[in-house]
N, C-alpha and C positions, 0 to 999 in steps of 0.2 A: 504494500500500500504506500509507502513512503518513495517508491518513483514515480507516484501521482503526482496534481501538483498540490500547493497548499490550497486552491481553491475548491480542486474536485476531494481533498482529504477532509474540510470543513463544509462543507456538499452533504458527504458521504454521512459525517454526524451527524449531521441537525435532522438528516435524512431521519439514521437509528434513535435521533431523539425522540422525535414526532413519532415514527413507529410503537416505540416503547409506550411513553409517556400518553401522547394523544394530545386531548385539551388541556391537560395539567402545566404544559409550556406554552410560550407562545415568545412576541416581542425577539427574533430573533435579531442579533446585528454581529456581523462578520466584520474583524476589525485588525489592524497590527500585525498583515499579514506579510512578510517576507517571504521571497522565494527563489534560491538562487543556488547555484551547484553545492557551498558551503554554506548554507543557514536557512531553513526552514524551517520559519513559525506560524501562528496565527490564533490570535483570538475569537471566541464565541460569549456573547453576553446574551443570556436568555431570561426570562419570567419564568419560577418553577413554582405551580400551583398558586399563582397567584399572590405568595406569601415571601419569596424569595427571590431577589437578582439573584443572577447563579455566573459566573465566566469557567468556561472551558479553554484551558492556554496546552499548546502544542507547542515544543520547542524541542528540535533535533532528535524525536524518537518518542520523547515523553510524553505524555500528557497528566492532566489530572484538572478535578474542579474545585472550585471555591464559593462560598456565599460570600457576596459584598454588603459589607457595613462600612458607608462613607469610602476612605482613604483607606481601610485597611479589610482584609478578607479573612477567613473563616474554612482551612481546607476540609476536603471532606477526604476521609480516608475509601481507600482504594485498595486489591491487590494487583488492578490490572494498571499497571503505570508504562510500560511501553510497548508504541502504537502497534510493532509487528509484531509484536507476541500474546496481545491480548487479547481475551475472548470478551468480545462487545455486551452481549448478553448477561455478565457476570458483570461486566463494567456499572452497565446500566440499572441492574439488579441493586448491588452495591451503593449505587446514589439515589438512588429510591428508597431505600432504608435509610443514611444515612441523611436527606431533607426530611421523611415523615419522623425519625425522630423527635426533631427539633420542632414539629409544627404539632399545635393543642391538636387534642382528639376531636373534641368538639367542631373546630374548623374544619378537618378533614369530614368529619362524619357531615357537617351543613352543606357538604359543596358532591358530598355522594362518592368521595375519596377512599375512605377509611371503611 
């Protein structure tokens, strides 16, 4: 996947986000994308459930997500941290548990989440 480019690699998630997720994301923006023989990155800032900015950063292999608060973020823990070896599914799995944590029951249970 990483001799795609950063655009069709950030394509490719928002793809498996929307997949996964459904209506619980939305507000997608692709952003800070480099892409060049030695450095490819790129950002994903997304709405998760309506309760969370979420960014997705991809840099040289890696990736991982974060909840933004202001100037500083919140990562979410992962097992799958680099791009070609990760199984998406588990990815995705993984930050679905790891935002319903954080968010009341009650919210999730009002919006047909939970």
């Amino acid at each position: 996947m990483q001799n795609k480019s950063a655009d069709e690699m950030s394509d490719f998630m928002i793809d498996q986000l929307v997949h996964f997720f459904g209506k619980k994301v939305s507000d997608f923006e692709v952003s800070d994308v480099i892409d060049n023989q030695s450095h490819k990155t790129f950002t994903i800032a997304f709405t998760a459930y309506d309760y969370f900015p979420v960014i997705l950063t991809y840099e040289k292999g890696r990736f991982g997500c974060s909840i933004v608060f202001g100037k500083r973020t919140i990562g979410l823990n992962s097992s799958q941290k680099w791009w070609d070896e990760a199984d998406f599914a588990v990815f995705l799995k993984e930050m679905q548990e790891e935002l319903e944590l954080r968010i009341p029951d009650k919210f999730l249970k009002s919006h047909g989440w939970l």
